[in-house]
ROSE-4610 file (N, C-alpha, C; in Angstrom, 1 decimal, always signed):
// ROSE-4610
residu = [X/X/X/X/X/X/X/X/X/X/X/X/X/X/X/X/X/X/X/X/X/X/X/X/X/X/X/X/X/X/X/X/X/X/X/X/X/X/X/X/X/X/X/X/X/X/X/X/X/X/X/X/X/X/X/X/X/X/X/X/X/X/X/X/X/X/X/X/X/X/X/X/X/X/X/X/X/X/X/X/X/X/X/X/X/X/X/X/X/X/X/X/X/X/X/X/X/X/X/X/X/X/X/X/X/X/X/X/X/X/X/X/X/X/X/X/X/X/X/X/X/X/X/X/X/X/X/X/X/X/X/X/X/X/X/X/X/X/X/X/X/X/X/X/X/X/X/X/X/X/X/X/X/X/X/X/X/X/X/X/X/X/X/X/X/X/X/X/X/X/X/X/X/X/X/X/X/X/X/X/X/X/X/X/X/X/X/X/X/X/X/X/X/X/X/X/X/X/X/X/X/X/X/X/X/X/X/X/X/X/X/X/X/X/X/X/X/X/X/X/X/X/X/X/X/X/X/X/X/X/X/X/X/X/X/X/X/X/X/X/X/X/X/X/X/X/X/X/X/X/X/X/X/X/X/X/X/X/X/X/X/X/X/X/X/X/X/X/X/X/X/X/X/X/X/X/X/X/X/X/X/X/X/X/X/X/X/X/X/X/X/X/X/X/X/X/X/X/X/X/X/X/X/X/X/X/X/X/X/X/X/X/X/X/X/X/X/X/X/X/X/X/X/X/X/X/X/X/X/X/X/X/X/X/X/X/X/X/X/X/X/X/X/X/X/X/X/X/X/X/X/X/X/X/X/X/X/X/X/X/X/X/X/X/X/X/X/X/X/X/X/X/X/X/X/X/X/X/X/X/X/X/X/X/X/X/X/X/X/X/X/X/X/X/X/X/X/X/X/X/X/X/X/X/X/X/X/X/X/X/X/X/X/X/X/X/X/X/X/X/X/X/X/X/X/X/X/X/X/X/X/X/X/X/X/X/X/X/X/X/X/X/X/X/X/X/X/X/X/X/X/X/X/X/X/X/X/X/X/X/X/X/X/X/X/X/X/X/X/X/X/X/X/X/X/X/X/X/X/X/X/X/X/X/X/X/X/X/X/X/X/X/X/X/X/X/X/X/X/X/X/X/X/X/X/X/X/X/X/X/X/X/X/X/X/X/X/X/X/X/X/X/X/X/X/X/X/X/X/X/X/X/X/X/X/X/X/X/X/X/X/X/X/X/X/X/X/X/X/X/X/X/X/X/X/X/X/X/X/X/X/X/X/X/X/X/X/X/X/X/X/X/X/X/X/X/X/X/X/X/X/X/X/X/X/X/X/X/X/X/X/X/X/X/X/X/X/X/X/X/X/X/X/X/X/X/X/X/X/X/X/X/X/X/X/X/X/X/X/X/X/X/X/X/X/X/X/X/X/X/X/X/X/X/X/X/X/X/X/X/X/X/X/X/X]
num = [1/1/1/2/2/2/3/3/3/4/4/4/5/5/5/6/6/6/7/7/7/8/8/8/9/9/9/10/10/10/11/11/11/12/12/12/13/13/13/14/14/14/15/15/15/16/16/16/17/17/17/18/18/18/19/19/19/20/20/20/21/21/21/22/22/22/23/23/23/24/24/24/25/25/25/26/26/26/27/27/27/28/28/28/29/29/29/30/30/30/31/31/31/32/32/32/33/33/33/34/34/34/35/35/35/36/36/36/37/37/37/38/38/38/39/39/39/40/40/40/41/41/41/42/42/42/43/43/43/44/44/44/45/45/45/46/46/46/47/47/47/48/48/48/49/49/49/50/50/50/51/51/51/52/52/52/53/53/53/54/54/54/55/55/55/56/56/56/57/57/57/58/58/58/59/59/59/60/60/60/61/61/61/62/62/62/63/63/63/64/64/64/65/65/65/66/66/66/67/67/67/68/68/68/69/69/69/70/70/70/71/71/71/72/72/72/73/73/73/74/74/74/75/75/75/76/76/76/77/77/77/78/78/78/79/79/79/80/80/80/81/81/81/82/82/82/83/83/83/84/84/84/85/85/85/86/86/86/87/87/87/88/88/88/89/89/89/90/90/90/91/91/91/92/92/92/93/93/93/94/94/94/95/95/95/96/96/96/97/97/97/98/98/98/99/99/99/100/100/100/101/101/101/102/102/102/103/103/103/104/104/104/105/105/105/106/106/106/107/107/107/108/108/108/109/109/109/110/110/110/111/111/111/112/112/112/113/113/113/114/114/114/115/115/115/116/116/116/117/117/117/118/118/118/119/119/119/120/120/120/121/121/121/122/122/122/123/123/123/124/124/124/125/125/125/126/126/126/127/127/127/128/128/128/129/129/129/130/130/130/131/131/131/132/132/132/133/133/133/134/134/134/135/135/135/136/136/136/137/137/137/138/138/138/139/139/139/140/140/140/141/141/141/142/142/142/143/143/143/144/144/144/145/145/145/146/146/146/147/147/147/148/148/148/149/149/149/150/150/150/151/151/151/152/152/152/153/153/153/154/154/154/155/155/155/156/156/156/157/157/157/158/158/158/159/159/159/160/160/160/161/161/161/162/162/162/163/163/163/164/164/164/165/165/165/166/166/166/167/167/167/168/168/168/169/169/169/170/170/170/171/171/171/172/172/172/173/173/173/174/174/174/175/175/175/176/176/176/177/177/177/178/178/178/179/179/179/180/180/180/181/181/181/182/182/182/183/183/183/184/184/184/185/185/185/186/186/186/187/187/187/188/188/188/189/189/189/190/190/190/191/191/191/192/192/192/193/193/193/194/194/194/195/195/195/196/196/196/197/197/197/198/198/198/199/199/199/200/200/200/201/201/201/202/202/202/203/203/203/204/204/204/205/205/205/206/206/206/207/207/207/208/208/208/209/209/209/210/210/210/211/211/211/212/212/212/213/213/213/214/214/214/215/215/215]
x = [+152.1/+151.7/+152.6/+153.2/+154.0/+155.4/+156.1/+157.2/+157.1/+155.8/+155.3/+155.0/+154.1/+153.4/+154.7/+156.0/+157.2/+158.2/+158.0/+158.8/+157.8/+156.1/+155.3/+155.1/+156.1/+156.0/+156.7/+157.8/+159.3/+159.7/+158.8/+158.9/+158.4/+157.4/+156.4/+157.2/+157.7/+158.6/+159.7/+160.4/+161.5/+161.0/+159.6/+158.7/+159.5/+159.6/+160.0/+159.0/+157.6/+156.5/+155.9/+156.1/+155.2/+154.0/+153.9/+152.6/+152.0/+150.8/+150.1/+149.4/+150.6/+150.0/+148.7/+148.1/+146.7/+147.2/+147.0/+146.3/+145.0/+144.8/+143.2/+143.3/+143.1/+142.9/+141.8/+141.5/+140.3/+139.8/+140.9/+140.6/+141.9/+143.1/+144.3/+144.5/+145.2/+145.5/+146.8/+148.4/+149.5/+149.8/+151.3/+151.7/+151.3/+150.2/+150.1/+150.2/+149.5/+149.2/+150.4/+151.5/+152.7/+153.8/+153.6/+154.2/+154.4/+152.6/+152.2/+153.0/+152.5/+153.1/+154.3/+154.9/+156.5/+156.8/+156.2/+156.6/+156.1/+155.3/+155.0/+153.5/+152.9/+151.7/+150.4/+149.5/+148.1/+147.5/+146.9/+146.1/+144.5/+143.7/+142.2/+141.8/+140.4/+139.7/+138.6/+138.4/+136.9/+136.3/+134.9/+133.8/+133.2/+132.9/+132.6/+134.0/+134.0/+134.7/+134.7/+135.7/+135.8/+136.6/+137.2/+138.2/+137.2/+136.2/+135.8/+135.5/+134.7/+135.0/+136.5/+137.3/+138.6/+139.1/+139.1/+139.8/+139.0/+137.5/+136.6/+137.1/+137.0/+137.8/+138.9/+140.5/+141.4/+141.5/+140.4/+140.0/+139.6/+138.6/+137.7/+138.6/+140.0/+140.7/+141.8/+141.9/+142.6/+142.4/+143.0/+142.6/+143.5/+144.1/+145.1/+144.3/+145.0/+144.3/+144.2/+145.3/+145.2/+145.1/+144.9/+144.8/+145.3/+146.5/+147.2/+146.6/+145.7/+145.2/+146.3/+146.7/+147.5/+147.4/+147.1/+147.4/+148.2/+148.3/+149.6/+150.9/+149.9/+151.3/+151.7/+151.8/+152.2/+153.3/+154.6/+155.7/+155.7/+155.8/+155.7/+157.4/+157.9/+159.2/+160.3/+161.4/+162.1/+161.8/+161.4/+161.2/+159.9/+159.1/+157.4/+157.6/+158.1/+157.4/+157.6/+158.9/+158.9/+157.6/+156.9/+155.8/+154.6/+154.5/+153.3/+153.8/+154.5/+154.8/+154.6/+154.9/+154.7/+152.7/+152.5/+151.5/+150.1/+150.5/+149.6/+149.9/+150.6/+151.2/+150.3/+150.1/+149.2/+147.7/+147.5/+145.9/+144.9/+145.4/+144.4/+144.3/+145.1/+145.0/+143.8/+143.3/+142.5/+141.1/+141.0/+139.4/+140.1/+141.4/+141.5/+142.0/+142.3/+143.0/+144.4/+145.4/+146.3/+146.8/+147.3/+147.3/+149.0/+149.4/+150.9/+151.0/+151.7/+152.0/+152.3/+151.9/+151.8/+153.0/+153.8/+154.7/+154.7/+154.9/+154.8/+156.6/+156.2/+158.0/+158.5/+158.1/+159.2/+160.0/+160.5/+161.2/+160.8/+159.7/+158.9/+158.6/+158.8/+158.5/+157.0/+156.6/+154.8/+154.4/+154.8/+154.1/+154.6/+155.6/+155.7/+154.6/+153.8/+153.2/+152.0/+151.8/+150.6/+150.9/+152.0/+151.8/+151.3/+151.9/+151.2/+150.1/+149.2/+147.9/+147.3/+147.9/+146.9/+147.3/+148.5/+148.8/+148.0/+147.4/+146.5/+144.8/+144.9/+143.2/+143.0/+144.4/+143.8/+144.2/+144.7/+144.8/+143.6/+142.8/+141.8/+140.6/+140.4/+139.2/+139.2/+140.4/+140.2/+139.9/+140.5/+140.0/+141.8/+142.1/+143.1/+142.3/+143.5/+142.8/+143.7/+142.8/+143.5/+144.9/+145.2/+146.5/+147.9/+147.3/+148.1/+148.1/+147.4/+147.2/+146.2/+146.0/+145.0/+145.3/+146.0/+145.8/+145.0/+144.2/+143.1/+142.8/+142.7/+142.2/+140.9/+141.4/+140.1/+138.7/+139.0/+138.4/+136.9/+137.8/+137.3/+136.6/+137.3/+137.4/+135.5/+136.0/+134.3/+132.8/+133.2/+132.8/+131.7/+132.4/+132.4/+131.8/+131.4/+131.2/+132.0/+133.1/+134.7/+133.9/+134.6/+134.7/+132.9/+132.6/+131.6/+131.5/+130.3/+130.8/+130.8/+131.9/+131.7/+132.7/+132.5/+133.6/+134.6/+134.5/+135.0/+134.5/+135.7/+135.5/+135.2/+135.6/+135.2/+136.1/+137.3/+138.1/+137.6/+137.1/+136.5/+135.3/+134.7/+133.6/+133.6/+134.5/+135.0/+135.7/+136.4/+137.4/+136.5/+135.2/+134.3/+133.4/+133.4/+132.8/+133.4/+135.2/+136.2/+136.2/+135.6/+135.8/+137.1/+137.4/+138.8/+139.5/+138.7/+139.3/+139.6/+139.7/+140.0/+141.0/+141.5/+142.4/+144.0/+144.8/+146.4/+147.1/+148.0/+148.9/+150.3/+150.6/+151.5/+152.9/+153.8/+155.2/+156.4/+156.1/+156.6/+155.8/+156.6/+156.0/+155.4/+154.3/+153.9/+154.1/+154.9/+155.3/+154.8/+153.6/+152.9/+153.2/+152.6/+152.9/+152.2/+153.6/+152.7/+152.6/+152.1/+152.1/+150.8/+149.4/+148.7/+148.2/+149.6/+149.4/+150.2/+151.2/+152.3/+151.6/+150.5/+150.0/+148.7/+147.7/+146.7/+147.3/+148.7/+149.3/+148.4/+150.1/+149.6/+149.0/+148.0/+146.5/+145.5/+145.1/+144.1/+144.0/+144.4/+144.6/+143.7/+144.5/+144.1/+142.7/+142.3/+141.0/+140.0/+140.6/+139.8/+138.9/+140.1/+139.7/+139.4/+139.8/+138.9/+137.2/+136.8/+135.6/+134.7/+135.3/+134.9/+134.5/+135.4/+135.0/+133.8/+133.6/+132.6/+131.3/+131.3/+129.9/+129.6/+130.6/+130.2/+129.5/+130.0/+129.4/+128.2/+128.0/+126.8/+125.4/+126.2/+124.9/+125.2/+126.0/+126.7/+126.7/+126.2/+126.9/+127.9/+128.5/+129.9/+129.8/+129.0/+129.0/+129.2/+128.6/+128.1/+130.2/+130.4/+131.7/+132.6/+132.8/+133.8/+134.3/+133.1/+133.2/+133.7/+133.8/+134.7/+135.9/+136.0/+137.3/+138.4/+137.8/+139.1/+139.8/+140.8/+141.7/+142.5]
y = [+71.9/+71.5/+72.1/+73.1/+74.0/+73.6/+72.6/+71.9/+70.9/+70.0/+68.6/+69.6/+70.4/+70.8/+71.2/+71.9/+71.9/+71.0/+69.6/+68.6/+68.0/+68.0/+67.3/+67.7/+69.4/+69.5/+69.6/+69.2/+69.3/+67.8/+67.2/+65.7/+65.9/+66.5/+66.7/+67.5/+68.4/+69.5/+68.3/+67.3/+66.8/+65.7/+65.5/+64.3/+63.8/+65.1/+65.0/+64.7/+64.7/+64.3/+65.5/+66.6/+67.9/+68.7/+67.6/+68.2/+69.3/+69.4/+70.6/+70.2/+70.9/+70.9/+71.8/+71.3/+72.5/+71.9/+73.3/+73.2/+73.6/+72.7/+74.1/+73.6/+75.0/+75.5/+75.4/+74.9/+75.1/+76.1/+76.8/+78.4/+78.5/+77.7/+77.8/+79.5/+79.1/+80.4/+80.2/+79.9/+79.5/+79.9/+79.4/+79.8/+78.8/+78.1/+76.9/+77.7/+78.7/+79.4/+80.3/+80.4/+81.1/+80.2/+79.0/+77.9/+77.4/+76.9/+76.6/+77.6/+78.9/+79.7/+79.9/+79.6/+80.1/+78.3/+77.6/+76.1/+76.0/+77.2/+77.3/+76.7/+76.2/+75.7/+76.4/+76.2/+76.8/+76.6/+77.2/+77.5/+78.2/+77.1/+77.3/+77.0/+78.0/+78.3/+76.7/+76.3/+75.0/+76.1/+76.4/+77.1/+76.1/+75.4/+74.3/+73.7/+73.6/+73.2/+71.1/+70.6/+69.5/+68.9/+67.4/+67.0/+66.6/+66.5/+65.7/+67.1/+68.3/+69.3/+69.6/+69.7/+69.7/+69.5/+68.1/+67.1/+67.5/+67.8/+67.7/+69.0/+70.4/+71.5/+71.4/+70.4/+70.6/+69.9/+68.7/+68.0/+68.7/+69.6/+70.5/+71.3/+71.9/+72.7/+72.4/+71.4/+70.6/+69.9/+70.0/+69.5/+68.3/+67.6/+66.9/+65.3/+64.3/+62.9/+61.8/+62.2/+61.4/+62.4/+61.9/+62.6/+62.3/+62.6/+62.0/+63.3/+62.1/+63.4/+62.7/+63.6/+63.5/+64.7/+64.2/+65.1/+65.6/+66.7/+67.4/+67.5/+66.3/+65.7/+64.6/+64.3/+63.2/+63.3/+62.9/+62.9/+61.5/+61.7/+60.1/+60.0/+58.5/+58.5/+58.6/+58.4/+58.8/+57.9/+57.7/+56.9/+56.8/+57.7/+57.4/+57.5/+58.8/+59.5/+58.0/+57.0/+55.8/+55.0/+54.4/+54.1/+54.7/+55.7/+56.5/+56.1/+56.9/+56.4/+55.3/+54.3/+53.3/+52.5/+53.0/+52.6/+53.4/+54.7/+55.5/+55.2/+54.4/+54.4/+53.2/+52.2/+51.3/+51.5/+51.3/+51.6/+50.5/+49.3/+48.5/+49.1/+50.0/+50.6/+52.1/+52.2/+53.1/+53.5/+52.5/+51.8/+51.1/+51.5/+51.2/+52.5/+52.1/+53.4/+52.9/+53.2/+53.0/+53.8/+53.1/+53.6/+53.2/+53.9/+53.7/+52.9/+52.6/+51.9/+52.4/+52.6/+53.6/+53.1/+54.5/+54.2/+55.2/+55.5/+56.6/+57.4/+58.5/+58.8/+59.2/+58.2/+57.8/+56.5/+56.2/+54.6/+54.0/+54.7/+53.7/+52.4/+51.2/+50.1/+49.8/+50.4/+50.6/+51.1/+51.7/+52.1/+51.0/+50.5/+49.2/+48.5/+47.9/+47.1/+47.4/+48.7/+49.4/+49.7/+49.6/+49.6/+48.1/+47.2/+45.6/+45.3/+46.0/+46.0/+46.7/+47.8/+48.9/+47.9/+47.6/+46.3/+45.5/+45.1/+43.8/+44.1/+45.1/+45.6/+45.9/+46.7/+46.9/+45.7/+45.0/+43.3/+42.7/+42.7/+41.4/+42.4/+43.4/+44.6/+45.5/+45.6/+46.8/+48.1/+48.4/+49.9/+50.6/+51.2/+52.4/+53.7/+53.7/+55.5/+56.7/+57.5/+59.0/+59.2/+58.7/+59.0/+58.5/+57.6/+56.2/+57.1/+58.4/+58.8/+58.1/+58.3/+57.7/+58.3/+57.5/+57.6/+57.1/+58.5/+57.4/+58.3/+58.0/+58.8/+59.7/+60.4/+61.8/+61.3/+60.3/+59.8/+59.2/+58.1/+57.4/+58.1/+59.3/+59.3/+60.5/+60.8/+61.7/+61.0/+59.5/+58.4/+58.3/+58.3/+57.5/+59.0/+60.0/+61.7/+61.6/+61.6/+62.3/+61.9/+62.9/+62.7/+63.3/+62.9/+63.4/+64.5/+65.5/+66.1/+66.2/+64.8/+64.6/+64.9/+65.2/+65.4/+64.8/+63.4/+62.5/+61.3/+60.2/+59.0/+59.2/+60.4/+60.6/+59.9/+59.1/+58.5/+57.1/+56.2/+55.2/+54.9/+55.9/+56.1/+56.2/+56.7/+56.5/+55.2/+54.8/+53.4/+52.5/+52.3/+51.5/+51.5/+52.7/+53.2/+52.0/+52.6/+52.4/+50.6/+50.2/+48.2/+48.3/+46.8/+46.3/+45.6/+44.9/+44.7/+45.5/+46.8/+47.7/+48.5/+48.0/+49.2/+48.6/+49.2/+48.8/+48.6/+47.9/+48.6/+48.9/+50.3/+50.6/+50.5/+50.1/+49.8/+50.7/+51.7/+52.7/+53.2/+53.9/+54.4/+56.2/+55.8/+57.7/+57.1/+58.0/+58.6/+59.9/+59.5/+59.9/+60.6/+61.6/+62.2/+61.6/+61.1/+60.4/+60.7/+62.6/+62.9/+62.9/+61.9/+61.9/+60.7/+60.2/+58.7/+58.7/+59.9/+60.1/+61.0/+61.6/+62.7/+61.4/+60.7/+60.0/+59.0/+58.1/+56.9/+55.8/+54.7/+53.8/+52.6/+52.9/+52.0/+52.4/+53.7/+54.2/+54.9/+55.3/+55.9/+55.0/+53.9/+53.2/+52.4/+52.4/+51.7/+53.0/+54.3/+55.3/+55.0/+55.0/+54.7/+53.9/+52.6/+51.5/+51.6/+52.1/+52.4/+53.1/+54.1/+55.4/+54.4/+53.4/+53.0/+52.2/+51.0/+50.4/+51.2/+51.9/+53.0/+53.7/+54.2/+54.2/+53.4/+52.2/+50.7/+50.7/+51.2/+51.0/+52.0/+53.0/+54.0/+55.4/+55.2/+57.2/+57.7/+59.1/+60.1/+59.9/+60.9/+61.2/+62.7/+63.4/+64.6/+63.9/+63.3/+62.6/+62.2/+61.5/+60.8/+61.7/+62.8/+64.0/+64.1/+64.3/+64.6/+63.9/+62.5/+61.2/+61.4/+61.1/+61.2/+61.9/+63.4/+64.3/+65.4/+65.7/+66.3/+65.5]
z = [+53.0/+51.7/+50.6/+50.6/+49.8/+49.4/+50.5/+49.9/+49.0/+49.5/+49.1/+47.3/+47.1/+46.1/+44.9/+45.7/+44.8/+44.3/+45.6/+45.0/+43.6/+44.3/+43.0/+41.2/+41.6/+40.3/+39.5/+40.5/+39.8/+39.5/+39.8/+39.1/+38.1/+37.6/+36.5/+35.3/+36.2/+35.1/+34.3/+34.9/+34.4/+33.9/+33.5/+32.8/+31.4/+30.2/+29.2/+27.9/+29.0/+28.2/+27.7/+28.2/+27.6/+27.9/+29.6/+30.1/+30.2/+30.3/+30.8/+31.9/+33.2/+34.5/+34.9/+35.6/+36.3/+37.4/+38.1/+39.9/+39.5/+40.2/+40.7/+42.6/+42.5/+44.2/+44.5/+46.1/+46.7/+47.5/+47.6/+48.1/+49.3/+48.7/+50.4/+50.4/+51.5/+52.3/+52.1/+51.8/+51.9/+50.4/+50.1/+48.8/+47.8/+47.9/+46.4/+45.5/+45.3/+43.9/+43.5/+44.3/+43.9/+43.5/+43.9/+44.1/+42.5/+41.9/+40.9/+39.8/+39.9/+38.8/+38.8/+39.6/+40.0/+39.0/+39.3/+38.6/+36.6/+36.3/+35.0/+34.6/+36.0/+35.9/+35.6/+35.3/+35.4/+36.2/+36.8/+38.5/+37.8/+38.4/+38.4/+39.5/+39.9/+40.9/+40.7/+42.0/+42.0/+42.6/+42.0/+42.8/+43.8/+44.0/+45.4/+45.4/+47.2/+48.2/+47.7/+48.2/+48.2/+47.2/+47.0/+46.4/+45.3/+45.0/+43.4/+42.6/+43.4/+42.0/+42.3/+42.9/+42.3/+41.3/+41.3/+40.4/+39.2/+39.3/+38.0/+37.2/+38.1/+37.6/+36.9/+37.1/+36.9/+35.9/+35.4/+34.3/+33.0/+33.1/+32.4/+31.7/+32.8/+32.2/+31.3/+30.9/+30.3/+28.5/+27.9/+26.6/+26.0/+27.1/+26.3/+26.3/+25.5/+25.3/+26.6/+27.3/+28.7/+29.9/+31.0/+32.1/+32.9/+34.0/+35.1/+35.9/+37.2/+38.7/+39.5/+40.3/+41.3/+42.6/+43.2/+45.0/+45.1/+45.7/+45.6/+46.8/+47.9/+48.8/+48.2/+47.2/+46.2/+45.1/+45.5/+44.2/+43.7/+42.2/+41.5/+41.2/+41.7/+41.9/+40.4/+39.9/+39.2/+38.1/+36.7/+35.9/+35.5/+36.4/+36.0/+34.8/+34.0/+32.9/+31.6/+31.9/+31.0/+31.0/+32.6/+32.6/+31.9/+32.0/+31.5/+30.2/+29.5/+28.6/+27.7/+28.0/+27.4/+27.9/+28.3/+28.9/+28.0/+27.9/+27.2/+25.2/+25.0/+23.9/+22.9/+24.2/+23.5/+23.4/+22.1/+22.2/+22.9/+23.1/+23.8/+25.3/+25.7/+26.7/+26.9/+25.6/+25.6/+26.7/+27.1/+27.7/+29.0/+29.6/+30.4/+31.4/+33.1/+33.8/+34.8/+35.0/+35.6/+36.8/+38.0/+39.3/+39.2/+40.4/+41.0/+42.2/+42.5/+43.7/+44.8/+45.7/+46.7/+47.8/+48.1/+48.8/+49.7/+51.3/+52.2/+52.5/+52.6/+52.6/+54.0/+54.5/+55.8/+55.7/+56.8/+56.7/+57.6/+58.5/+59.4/+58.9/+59.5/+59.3/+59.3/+59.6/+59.9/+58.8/+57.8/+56.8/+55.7/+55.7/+54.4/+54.8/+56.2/+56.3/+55.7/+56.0/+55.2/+53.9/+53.1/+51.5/+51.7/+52.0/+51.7/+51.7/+52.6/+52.6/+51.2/+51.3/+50.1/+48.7/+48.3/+47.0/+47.2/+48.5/+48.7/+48.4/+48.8/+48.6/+46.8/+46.4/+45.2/+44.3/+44.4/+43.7/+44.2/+45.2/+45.4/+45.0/+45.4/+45.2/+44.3/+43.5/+42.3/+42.9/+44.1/+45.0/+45.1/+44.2/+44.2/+44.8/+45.8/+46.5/+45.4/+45.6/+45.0/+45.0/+46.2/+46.9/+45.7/+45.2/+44.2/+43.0/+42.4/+41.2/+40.6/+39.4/+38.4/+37.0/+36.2/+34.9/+33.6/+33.3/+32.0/+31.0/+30.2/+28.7/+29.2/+28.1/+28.5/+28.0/+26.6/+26.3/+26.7/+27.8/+29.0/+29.9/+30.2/+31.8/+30.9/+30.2/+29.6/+29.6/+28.9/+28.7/+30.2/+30.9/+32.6/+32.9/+32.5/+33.3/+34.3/+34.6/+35.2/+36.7/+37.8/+38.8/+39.4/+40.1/+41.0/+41.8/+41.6/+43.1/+44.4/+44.9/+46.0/+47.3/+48.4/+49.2/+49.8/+49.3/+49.7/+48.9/+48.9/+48.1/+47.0/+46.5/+44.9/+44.1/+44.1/+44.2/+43.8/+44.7/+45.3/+44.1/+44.0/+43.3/+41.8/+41.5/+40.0/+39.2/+40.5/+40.0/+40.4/+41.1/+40.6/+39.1/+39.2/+37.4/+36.8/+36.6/+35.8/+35.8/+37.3/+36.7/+37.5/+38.0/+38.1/+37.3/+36.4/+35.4/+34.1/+34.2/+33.6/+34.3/+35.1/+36.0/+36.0/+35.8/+35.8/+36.8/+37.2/+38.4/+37.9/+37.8/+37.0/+37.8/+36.8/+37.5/+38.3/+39.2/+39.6/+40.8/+41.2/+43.0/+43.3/+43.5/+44.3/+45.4/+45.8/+47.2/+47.9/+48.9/+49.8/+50.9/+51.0/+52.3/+53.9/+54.7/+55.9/+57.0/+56.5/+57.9/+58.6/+57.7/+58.3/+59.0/+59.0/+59.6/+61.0/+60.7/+61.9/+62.8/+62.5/+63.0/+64.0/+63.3/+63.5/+64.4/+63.6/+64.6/+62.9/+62.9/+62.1/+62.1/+63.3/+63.6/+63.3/+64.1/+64.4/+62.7/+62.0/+60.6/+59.4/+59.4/+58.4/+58.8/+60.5/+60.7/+60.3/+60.5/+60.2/+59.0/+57.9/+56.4/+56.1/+57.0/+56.8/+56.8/+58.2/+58.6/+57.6/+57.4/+56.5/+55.0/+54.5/+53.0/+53.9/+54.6/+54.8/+55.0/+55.7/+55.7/+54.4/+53.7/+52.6/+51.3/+51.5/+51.0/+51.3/+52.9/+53.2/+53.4/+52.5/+52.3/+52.6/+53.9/+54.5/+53.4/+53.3/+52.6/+52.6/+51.6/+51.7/+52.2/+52.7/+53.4/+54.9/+55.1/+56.6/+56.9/+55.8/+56.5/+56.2/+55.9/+55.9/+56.6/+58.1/+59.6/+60.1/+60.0/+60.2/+60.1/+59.0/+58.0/+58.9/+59.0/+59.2/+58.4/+58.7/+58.0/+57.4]
């Protein structure tokens, strides 16, 4: 995670936009948190385990008008900061949230098939994963009470809040880490996540499908 977490912020660092990055840690054992400060970032503790107080912590710590969450096996490709940019600039955009296009950083032929799909799901379903980012006004995202705290699909669960007809697809690429597809196999992975959202749909916890899920 420590390479992925220095390439993700050295995209960030050469934005031009002025951000104020937060980590917040879940409690790793590795160098994120040396990583983070060694990058000029701010590093906050989530007192509960799990990705939605994460994200909600690294929200909270924050005071600026928009909010970009992003994963931290996730680099957004060269040019985002123009997207964002221009995207956060319009006010009819206020009341809306914007996602990236998800790209995996291998050249496996198996994973373009699988961006086709995820563009396809979130064009007919208005379902962007975490993975893609999410950009929305603090505004908004306060509006909506932020992220949940859930351990999963907290993601899922918000961008239904958010509407699909309120959601963007913004012109630029996160680039994903795929090593949990290379690690799973790109069958058995995405039926994983397949599974996991339908049970959810249909009532599972999201504690229950953790155990699913995986790593």
């Amino acid at each position: 995670m420590g390479n992925t977490l220095a390439r993700t912020l050295a995209a960030l660092r050469d934005s031009e936009l002025g951000l104020q990055v937060v980590i917040c840690d879940g409690g790793s054992t590795d160098e994120t948190v040396a990583i983070a400060q060694s990058a000029g970032a701010a590093v906050v503790k989530a007192t509960t385990t799990g990705r939605g107080p994460q994200l909600a912590a690294g929200a909270n710590a924050g005071a600026a008008s928009w909010i970009l969450f992003l994963h931290a096996d996730t680099v957004l490709a060269p040019g985002w900061n123009t997207v964002v940019r221009s995207f956060t600039s319009r006010k009819t955009n206020a009341g809306k949230a914007g996602y990236f296009r998800l790209r995996f950083d291998t050249s496996d032929s198996r994973a373009r098939r699988i961006e086709k799909l995820v563009a396809l799901r979130c064009r007919l379903l208005g379902l962007p994963y975490g993975d893609q980012g999410l950009l929305i006004s603090r505004a908004l995202y306060e509006y909506l009470d932020g992220f949940k705290p859930l351990p999963l699909m907290e993601d899922v669960e918000l961008v239904r809040r958010i509407g699909a007809k309120n959601l963007v697809a913004l012109d630029t690429e996160a680039i994903t880490s795929a090593a949990r597809y290379e690690r799973d196999g790109w069958l058995r992975r995405p039926l994983r996540n397949l599974g996991c959202l339908a049970l959810y749909f249909l009532g599972m916890s999201p504690r229950a499908l953790q155990r699913l899920y995986g790593r």
